[in-house]
N, C-alpha and C positions, 0 to 999 in steps of 0.2 A: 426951503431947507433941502439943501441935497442929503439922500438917501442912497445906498450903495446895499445890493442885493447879494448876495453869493448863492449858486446850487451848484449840483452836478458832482457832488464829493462822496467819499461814500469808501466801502473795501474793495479791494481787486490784489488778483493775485499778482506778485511777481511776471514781471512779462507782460502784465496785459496793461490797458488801457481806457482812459478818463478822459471826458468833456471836462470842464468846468465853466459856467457861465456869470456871468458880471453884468446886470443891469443897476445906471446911474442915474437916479430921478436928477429933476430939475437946474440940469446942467445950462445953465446960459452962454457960456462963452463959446467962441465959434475955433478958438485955438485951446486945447487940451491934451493930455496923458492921460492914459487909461494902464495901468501896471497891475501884474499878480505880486505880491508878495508869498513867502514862508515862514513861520517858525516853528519851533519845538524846543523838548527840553534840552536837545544839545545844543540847538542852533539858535542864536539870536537874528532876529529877524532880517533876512535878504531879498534881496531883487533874486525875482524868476525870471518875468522879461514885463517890459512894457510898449505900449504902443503911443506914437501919438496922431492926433486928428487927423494928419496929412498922410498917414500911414506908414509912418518909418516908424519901426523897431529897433528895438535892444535886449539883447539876450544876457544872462549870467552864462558865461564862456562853457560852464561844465553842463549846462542843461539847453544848448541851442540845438543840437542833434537828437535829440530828443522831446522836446515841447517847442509846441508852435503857437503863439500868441495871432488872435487876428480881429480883425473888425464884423462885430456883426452888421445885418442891413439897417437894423433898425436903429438910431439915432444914441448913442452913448450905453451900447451893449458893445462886450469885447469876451472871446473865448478863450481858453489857454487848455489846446489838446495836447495830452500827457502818453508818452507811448513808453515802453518797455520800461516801465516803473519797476523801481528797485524798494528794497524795505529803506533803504537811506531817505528813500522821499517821502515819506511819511513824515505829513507834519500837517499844521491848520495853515491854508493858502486862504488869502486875504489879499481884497482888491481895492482898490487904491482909484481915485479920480483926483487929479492936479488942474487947476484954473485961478486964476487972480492970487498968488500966491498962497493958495491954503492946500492942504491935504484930504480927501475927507474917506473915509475907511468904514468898508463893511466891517459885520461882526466876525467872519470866518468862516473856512467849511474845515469839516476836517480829513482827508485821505489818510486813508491807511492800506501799506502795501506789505501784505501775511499771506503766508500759505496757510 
């Protein structure tokens, strides 16, 4: 049964900056996507950016200069660094593993960005 972890979420001021980290138990396939999601009460759920196995990325246009999605070393972990975080971006980021056509989805973290 794959398992999908989320940490690294938490408060920060405007301006400042977030890890966030994704570990995916018992991922078998050797071709995958590892993706952050967002949502909140304005926003219905969107792509942040994703990654896949071979390491080509995909950003949401309005958050590529800003957050960088990448591969950790160890085997089906993926990070997504958040820099000059706005209060817009506040919301529960939720990570995502794609393989054999299914989805399979942590519970979420939450960020929140307040002075």
């Amino acid at each position: 049964q794959v398992h999908v972890v989320e940490s690294g979420g938490g408060l920060v001021q405007p301006g400042g900056s977030l890890r966030l980290s994704c570990v995916a138990s018992s991922v078998t396939a050797r071709r995958y996507t590892m993706g952050w999601y967002r949502q909140s009460e304005r926003r219905l759920r969107e792509l942040v950016a994703e990654v896949w196995s071979d390491g080509t990325t995909n950003y949401a246009d309005s958050l590529k200069d800003r957050f960088t999605i990448s591969k950790g070393s160890a085997r089906n972990t993926v990070y997504l660094q958040m820099n000059s975080l706005k209060p817009e971006d506040t919301a529960v980021y939720l990570c995502s593993v794609r393989f054999g056509g299914y989805d399979y989805w942590g519970q979420g973290i939450q960020v929140t960005v307040s002075s």
